[in-house]
LOTOR-31755 format. One record per residue: residue in three letters; y, z, x of N, C-alpha, C in turn. Coordinates in nm, 4 decimals, m for minus. Each point is the difference from the previous one (the first is absolute). Layout:
# LOTOR-31755
 residu      nc2      nc3      nc1     cac2     cac3     cac1      cc2      cc3      cc1
    Ala        Y        Z        X        Y        Z        X        Y        Z        X
...
END
This chain:
# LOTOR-31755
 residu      nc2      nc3      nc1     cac2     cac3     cac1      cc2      cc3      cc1
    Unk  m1.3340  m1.1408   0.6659   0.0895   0.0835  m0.0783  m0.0574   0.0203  m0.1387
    Unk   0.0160   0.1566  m0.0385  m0.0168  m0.0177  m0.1579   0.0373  m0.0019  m0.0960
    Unk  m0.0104  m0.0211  m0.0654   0.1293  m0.0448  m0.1311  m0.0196   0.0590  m0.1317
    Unk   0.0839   0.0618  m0.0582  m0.0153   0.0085  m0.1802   0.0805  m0.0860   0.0038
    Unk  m0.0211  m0.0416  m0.1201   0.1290  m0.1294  m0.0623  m0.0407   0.1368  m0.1517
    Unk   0.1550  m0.1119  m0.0888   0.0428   0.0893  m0.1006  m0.1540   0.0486  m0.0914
    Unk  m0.0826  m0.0876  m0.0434  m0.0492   0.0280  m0.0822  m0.1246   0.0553   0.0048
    Unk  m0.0455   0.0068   0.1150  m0.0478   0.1597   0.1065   0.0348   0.1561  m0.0479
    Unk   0.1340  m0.0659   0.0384   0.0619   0.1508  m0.0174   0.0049   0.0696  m0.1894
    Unk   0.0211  m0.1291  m0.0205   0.0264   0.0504  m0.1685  m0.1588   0.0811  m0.0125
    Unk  m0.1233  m0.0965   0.0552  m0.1381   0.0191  m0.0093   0.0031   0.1528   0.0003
    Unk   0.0348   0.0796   0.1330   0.0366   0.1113   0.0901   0.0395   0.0803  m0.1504
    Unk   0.1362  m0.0342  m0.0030   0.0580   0.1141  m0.1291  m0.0880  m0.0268  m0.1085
    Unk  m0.1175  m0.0683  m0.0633  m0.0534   0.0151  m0.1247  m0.0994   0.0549   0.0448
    Unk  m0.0309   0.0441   0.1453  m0.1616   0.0719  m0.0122   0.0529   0.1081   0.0571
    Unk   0.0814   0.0643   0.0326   0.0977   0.1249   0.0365  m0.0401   0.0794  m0.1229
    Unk   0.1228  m0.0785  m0.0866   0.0008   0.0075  m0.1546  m0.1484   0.0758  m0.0623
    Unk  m0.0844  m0.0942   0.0291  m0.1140   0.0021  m0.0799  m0.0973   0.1806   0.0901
    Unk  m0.0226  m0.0624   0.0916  m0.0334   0.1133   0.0627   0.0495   0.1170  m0.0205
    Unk   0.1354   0.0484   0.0277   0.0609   0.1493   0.0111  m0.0624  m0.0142   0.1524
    Unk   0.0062  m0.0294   0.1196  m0.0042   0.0077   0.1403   0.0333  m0.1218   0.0786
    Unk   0.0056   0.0598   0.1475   0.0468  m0.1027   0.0836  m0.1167  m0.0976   0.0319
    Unk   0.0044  m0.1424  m0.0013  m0.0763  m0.0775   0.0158  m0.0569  m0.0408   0.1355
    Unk  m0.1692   0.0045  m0.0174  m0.0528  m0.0247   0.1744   0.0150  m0.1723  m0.0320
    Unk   0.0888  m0.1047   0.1312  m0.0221  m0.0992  m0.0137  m0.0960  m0.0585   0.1453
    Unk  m0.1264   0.0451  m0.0230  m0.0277  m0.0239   0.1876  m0.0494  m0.1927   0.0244
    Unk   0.0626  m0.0753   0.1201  m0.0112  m0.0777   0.0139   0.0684  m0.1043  m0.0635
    Unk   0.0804   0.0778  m0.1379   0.0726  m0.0765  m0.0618  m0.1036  m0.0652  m0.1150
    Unk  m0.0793   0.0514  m0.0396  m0.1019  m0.0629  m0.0475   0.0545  m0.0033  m0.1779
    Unk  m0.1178  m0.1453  m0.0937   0.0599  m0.0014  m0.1056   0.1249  m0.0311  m0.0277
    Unk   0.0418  m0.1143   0.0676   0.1034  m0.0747  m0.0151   0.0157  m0.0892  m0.1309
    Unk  m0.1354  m0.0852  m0.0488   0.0461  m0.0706  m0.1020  m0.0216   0.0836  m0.1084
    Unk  m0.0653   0.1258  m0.0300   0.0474   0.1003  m0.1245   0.1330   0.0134   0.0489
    Unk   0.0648   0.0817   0.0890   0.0783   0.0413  m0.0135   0.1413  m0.0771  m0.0039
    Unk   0.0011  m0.1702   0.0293   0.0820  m0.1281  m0.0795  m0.0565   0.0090  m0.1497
    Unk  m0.0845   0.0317  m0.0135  m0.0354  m0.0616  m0.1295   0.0736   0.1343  m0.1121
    Unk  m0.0364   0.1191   0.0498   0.0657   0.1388  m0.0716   0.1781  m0.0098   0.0296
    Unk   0.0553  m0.0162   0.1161   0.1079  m0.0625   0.0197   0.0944  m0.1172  m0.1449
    Unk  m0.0629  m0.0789   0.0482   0.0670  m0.0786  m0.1059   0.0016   0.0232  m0.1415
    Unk  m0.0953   0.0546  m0.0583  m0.0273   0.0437  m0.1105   0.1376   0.1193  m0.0281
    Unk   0.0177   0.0645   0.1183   0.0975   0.1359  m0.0017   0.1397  m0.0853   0.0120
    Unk  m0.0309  m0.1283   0.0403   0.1925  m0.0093   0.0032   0.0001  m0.0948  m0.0947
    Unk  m0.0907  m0.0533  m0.1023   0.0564  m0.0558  m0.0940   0.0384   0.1275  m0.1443
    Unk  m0.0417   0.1020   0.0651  m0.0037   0.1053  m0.1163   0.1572   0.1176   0.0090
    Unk   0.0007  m0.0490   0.1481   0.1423   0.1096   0.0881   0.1565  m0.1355  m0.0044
    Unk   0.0783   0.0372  m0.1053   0.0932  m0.1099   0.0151   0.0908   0.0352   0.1981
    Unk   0.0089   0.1418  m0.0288   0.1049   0.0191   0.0744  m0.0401  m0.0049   0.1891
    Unk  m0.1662  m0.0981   0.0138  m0.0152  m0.0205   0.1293   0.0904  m0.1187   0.0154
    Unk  m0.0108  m0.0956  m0.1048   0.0443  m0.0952   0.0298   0.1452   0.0087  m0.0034
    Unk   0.0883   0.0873  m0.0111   0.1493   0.0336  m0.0067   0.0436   0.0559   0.1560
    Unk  m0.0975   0.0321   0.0785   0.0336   0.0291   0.1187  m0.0450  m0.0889   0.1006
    Unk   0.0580   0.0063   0.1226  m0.0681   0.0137   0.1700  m0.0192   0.0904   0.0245
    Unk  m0.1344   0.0055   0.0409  m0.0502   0.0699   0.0990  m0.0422  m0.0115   0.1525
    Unk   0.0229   0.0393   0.0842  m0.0649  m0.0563   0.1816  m0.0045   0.1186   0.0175
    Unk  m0.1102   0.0384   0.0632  m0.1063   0.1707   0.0882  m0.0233  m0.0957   0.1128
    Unk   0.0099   0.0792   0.1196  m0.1045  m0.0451   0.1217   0.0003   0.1474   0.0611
    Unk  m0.1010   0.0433  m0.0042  m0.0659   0.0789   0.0941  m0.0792  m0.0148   0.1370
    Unk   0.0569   0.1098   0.1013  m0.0893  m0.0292   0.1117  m0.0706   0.1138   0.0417
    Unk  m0.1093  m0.0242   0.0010  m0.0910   0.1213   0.0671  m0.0069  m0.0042   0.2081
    Unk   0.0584   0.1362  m0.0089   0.0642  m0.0567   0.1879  m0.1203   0.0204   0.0603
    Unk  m0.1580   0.1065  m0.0874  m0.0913  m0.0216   0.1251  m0.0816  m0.1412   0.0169
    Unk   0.0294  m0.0518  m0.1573  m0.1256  m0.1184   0.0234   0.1183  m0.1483   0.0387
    Unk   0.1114   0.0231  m0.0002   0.0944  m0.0929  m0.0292  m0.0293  m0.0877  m0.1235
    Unk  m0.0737   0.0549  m0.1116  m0.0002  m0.1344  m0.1208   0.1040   0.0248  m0.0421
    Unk   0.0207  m0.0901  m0.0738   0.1032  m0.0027  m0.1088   0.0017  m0.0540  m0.1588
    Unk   0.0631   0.0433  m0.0583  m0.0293  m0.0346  m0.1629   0.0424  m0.0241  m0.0764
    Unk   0.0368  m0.0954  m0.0472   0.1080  m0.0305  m0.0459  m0.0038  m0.0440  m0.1839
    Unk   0.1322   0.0136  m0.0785  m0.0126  m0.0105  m0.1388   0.1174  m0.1185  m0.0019
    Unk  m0.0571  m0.1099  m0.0682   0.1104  m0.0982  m0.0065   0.0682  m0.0677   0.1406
    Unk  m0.1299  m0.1009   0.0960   0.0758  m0.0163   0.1179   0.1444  m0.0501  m0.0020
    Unk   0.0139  m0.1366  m0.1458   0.1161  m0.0981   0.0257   0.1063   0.0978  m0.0148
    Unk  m0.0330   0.1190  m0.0613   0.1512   0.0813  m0.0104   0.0332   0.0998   0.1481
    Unk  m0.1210  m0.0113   0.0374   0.0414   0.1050   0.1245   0.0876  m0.0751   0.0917
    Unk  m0.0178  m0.1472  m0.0148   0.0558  m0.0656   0.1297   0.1453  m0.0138  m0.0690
    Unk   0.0279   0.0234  m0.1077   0.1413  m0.0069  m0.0192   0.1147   0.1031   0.0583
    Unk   0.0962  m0.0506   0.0519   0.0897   0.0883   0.0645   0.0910   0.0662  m0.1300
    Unk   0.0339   0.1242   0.0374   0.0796   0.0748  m0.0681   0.1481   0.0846   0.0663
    Unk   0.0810   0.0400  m0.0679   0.0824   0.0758   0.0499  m0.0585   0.1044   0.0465
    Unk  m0.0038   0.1170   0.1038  m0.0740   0.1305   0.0223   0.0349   0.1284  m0.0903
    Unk   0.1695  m0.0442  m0.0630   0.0339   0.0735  m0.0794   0.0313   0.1191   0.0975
    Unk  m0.0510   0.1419  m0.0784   0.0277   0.1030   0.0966  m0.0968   0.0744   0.0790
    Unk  m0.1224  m0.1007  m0.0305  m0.1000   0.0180   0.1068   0.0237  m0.0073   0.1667
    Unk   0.1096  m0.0931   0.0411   0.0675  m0.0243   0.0856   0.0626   0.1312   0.0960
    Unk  m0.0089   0.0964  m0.0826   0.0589   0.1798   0.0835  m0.1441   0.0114   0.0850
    Unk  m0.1088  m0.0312  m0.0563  m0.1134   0.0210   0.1160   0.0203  m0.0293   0.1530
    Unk   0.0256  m0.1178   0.0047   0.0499  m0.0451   0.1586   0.1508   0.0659   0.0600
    Unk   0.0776  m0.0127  m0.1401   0.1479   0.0632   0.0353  m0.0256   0.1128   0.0630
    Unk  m0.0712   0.0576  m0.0208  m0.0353   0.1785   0.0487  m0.0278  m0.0210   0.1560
    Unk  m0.0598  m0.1123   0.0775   0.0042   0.0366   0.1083   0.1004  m0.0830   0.0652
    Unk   0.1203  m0.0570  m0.0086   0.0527  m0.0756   0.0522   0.1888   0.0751   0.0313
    Unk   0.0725  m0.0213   0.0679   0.1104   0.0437   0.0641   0.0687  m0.0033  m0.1185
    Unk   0.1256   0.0858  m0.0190   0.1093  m0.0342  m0.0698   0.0729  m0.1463   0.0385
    Unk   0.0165  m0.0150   0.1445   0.0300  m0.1426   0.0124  m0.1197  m0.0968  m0.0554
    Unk  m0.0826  m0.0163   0.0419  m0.0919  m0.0918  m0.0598  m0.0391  m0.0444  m0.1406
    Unk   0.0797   0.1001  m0.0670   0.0118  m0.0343  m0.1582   0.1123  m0.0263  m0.0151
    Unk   0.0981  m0.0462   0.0813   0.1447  m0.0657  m0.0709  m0.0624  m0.1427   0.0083
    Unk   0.0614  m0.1067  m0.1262  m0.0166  m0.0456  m0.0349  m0.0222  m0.1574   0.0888
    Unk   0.0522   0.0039   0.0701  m0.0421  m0.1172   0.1201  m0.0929   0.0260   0.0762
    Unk  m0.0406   0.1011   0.0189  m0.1197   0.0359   0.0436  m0.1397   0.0304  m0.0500
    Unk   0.0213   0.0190  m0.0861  m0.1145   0.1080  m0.0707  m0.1173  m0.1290  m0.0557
    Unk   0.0339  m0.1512  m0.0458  m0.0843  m0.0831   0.0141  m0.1170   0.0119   0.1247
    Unk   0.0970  m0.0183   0.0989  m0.0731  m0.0207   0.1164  m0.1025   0.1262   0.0295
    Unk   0.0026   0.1023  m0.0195  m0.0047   0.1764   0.0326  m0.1247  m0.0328  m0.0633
    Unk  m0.0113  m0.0120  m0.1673  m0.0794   0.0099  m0.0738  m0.1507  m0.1208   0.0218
    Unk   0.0440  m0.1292   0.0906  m0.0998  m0.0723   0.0372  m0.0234   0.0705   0.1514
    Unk   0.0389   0.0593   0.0645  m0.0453   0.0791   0.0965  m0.1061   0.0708  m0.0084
    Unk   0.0187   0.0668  m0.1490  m0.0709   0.1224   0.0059  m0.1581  m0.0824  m0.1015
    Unk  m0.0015  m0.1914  m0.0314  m0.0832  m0.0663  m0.0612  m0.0099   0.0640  m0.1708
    Unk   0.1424   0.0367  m0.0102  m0.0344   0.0028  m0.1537   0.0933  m0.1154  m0.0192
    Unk  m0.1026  m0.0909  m0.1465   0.0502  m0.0898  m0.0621   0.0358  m0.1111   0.0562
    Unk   0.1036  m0.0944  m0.0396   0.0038  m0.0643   0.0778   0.2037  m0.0422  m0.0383
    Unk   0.0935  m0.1614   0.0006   0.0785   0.0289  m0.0271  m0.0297  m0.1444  m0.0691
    Unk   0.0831   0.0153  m0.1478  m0.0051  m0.0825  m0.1497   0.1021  m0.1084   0.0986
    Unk   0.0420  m0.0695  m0.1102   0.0768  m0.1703  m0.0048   0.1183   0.0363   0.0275
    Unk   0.0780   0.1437  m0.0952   0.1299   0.0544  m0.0109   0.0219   0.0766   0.1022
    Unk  m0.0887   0.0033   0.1237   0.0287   0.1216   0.0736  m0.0446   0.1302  m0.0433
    Unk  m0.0654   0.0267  m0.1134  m0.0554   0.1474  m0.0120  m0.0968   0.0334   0.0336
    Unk  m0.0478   0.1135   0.0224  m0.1388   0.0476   0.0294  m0.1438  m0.0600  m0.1670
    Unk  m0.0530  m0.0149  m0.0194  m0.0918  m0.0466  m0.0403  m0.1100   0.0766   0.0648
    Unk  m0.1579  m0.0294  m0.0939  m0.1238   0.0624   0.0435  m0.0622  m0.0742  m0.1379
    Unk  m0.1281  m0.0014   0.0648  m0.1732   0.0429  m0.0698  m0.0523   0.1175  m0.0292
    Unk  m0.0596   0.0108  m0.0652  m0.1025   0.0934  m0.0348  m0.0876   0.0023   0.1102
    Unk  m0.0549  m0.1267   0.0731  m0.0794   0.0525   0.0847   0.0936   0.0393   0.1439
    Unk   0.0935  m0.0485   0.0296   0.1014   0.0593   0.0786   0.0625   0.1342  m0.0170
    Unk   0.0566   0.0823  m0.0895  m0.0220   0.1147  m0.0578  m0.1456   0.0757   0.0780
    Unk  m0.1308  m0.0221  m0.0335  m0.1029   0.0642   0.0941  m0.0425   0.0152   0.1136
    Unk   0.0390  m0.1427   0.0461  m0.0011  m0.0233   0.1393   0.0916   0.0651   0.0625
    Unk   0.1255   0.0865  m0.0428   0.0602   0.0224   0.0457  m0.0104   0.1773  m0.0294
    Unk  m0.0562   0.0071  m0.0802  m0.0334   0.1626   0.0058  m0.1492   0.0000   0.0894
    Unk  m0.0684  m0.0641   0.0294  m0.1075   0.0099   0.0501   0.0750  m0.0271   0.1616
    Unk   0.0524  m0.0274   0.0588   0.1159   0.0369   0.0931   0.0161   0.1358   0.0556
    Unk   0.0612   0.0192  m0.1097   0.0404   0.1595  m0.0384  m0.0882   0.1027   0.0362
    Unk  m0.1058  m0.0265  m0.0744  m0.1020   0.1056   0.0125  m0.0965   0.0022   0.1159
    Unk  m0.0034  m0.1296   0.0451  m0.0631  m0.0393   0.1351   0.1080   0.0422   0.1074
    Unk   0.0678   0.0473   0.0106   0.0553   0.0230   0.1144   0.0697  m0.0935   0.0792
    Unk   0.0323  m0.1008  m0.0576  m0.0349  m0.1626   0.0395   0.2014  m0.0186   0.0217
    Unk   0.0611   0.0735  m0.0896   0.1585  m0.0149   0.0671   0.0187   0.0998   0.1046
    Unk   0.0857  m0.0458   0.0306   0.1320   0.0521   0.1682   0.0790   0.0790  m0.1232
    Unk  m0.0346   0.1466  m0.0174   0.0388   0.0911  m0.1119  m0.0443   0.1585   0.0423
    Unk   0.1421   0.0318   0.0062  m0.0346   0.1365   0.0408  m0.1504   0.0665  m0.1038
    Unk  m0.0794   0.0837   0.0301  m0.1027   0.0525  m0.1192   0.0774   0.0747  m0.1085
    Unk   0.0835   0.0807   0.0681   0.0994   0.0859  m0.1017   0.0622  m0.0324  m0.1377
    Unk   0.0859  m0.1926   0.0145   0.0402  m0.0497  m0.0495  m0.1489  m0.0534  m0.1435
    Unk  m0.0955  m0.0308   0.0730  m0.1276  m0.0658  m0.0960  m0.0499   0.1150  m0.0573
    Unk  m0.0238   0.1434   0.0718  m0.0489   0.1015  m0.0961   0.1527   0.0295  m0.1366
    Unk   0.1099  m0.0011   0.0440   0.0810   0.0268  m0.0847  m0.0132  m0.1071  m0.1217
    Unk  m0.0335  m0.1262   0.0291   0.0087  m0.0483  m0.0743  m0.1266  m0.0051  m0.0943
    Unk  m0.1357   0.0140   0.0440  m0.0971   0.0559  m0.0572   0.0141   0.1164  m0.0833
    Unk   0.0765   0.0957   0.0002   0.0363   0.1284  m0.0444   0.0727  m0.0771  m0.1269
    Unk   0.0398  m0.0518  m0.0381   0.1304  m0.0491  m0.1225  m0.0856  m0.0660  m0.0315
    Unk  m0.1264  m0.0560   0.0317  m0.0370  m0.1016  m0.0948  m0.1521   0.0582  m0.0597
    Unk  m0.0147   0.1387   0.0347  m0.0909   0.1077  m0.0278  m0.0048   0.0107  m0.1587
    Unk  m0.1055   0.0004  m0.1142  m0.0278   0.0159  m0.1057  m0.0858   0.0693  m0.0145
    Unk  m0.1371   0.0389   0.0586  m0.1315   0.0633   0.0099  m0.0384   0.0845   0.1286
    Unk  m0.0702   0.0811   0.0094  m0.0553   0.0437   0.1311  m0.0801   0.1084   0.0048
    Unk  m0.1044  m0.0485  m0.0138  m0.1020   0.0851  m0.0580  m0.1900  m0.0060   0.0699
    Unk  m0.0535   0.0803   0.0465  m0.1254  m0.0161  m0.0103  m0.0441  m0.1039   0.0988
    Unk   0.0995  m0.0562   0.1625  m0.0250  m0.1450   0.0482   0.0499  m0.1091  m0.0418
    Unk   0.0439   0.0441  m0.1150   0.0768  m0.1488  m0.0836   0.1545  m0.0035   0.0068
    Unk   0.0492  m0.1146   0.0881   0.1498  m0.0080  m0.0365   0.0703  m0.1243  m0.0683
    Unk   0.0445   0.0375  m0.0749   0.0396  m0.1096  m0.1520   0.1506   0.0121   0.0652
    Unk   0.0655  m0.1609   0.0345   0.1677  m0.0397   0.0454   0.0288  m0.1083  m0.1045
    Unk   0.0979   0.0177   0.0034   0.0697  m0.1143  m0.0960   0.1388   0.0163  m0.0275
    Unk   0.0701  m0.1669  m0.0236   0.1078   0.0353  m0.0442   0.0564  m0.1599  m0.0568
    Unk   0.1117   0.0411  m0.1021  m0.0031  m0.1061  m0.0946   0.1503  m0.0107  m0.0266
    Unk   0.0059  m0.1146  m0.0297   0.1527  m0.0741   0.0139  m0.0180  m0.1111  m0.0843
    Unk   0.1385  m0.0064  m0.0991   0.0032  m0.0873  m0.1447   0.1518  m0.0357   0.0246
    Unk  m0.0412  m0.1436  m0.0676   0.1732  m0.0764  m0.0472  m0.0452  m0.0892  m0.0944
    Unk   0.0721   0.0416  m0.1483  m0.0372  m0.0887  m0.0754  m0.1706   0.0090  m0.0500
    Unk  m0.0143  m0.1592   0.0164  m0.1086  m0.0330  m0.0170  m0.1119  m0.0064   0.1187
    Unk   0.0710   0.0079   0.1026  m0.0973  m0.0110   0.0898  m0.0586   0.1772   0.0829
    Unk  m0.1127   0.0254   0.0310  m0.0026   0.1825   0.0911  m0.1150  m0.0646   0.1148
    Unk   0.0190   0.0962   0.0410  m0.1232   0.0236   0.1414  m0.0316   0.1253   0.0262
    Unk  m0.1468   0.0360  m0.0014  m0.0506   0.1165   0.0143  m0.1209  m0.0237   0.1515
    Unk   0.1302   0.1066   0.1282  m0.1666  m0.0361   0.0971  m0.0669   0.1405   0.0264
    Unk  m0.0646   0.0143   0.0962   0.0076   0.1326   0.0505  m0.1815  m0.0128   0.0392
    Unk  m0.0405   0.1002   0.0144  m0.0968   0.0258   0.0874  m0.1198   0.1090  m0.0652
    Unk  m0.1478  m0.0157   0.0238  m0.0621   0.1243  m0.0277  m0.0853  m0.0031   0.1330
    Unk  m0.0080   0.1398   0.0249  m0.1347   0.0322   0.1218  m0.1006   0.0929  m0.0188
    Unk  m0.0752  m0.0269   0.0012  m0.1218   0.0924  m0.0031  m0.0605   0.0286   0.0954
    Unk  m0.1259   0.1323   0.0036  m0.0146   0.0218   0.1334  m0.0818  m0.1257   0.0814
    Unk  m0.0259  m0.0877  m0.0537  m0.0838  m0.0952   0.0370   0.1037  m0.1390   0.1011
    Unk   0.0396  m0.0540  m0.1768   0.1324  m0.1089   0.0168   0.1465   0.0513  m0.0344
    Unk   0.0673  m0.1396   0.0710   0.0999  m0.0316  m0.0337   0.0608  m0.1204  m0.1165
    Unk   0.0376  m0.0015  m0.1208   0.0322  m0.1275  m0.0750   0.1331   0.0013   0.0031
    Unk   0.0804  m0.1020  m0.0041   0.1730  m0.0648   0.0198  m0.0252  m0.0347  m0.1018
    Unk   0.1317  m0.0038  m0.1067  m0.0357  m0.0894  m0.1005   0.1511  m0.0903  m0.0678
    Unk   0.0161  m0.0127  m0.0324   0.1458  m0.0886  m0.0452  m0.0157  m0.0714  m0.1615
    Unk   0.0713  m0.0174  m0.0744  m0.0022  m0.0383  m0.0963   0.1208  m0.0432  m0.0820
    Unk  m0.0040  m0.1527  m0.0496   0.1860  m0.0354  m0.0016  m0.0308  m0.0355  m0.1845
    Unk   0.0674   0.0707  m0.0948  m0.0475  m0.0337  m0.1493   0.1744  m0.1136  m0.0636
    Unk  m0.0548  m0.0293  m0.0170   0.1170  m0.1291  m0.0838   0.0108   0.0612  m0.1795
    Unk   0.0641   0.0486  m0.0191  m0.0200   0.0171  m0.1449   0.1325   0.0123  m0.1297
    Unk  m0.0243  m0.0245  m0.0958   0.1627  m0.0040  m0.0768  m0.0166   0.1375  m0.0654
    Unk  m0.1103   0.0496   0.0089   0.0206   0.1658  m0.0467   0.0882   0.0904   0.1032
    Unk   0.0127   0.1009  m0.1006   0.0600   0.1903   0.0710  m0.0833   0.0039   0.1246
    Unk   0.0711   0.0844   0.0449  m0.0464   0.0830   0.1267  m0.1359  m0.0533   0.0777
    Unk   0.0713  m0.1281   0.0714  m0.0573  m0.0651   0.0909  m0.0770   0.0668   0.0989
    Unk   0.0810   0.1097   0.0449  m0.0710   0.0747   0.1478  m0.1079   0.0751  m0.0461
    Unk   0.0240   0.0975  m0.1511  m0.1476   0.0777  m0.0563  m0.1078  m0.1151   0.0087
    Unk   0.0391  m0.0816  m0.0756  m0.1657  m0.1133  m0.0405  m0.0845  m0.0537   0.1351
    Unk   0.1307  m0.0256   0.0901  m0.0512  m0.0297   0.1406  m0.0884   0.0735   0.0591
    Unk   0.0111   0.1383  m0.0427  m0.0324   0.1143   0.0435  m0.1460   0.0057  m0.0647
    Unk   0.0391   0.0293  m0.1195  m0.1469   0.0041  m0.1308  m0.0926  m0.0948   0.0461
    Unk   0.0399  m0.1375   0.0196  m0.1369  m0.0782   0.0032  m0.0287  m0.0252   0.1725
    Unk   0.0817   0.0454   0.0961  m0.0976   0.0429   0.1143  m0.0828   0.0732   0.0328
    Unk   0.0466   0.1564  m0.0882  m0.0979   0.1181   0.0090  m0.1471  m0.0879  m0.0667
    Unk   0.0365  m0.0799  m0.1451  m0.1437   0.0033  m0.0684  m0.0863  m0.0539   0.0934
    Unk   0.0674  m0.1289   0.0942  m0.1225  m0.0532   0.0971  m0.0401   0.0725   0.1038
    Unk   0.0404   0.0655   0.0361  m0.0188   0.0810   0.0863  m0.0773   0.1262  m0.0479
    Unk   0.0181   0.0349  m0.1208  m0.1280   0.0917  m0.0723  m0.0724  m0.0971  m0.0170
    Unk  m0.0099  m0.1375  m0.0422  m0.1213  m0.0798  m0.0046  m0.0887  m0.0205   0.1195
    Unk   0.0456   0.0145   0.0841  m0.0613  m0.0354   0.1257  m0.0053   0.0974   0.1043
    Unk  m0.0279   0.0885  m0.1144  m0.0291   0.1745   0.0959   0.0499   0.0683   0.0941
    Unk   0.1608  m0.0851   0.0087   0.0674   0.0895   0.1324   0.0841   0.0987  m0.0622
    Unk   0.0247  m0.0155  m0.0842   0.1195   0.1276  m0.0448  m0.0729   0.0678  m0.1653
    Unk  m0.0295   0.1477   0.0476  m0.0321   0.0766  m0.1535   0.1062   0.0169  m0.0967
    Unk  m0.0887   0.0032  m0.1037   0.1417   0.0104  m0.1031   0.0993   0.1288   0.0363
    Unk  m0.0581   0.1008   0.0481   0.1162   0.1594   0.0223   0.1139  m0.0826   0.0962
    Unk  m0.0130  m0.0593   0.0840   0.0553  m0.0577   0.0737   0.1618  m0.0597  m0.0280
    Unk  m0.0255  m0.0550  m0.1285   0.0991  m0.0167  m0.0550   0.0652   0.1150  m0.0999
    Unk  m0.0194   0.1629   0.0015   0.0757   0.0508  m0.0561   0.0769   0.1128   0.0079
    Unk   0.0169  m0.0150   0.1619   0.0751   0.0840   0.0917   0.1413   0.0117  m0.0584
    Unk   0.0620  m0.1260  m0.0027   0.1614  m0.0565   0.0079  m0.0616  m0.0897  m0.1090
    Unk   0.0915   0.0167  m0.1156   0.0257  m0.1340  m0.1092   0.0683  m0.1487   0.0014
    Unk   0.0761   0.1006   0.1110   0.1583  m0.0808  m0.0066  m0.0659  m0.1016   0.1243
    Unk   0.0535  m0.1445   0.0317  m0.0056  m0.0883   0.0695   0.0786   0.0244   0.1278
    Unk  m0.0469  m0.0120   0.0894   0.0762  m0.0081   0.1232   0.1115  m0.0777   0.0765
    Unk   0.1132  m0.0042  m0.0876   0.0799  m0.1208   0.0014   0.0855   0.0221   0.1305
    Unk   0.0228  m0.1513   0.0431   0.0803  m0.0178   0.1311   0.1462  m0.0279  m0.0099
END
């Protein structure tokens, strides 16, 4: 498996920065510059250390995966209103409330918390759109293209940019999907933060890695301003 951890990524946004382009990282190479440019950037950035961050991306042709901040990915979260993703293919009965636990581990999203609620990961979140896009649920196609359609931001040139974002408080989640004519990337991202508009930032600092790591152009992001909220 491959991994950014945080101060990778900070690495990522100071040579973004520096450059004006998307960064080639092949092999992953230049790891201890890019800890070493890292740390330097978050003793200089107060407000990394004011958040969580967890990214896991999956690339469905090679199956890697990539992850930002593992110990946070494995933390469970509320789904919030990310949770309409699965709702969309499931019965009106199957979402009344004695049921809809069970419905929703049917369909392998998430899993169920201490209190009886639905709960998830970040890397559960992907695994579960990579599902989706694999063909991999007992789901009419109709129901998965519709829901692909709402979570549409870009579409342009071979490139399709999905996403969609859901905030409470302090906590958001931004997942969604890019494809190119080549690949497929899933991506998920859960931000912890005591600032405004949880679901934008969620949003902001997935696009940047994802312009860092050459899957998404900057036009990409300037179709729709507005966040794709659930």
């Amino acid at each position: 498996m491959k991994q950014i951890n945080l101060l990778m990524l900070a690495a990522l946004l100071l040579l973004a920065v520096a450059s004006g382009f998307g960064i080639e990282i092949p092999e992953w190479i230049q790891k201890e510059k890019a800890q070493a440019q890292g740390q330097e950037m978050l003793k200089q950035t107060a407000a990394i250390h004011e958040e969580k961050l967890a990214f896991v991306m999956r690339d469905l042709q090679s199956t890697s995966t990539y992850m930002v901040n593992e110990e946070e990915a494995k933390k469970s979260f509320s789904p919030l209103s990310t949770v309409h993703i699965p709702l969309a293919f499931l019965t009106q009965d199957s979402q009344k409330k004695e049921a809809l636990q069970q419905s929703l581990q049917k369909l392998g999203y998430g899993h169920q918390a201490s209190d009886g609620t639905t709960a998830i990961t970040v890397r559960e979140q992907v695994e579960f759109l990579v599902r989706m896009l694999s063909g991999q649920l007992s789901v009419d196609q109709d129901k998965i293209d519709a829901v692909k359609e709402g979570m549409l931001i870009h579409k342009q040139d071979g490139l399709v940019y999905a996403g969609m974002a859901s905030e409470k408080e302090e906590n958001a989640w931004y997942v969604g999907y890019v494809e190119t004519k080549e690949k497929t990337f899933v991506f998920a991202t859960h931000l912890t933060s005591g600032q405004d508009r949880n679901g934008e930032r969620a949003r902001k600092k997935t696009e940047t890695i994802l312009r860092g790591m050459n899957i998404l152009p900057a036009e990409a992001m300037n179709d729709n301003d507005n966040d794709k909220q659930l």
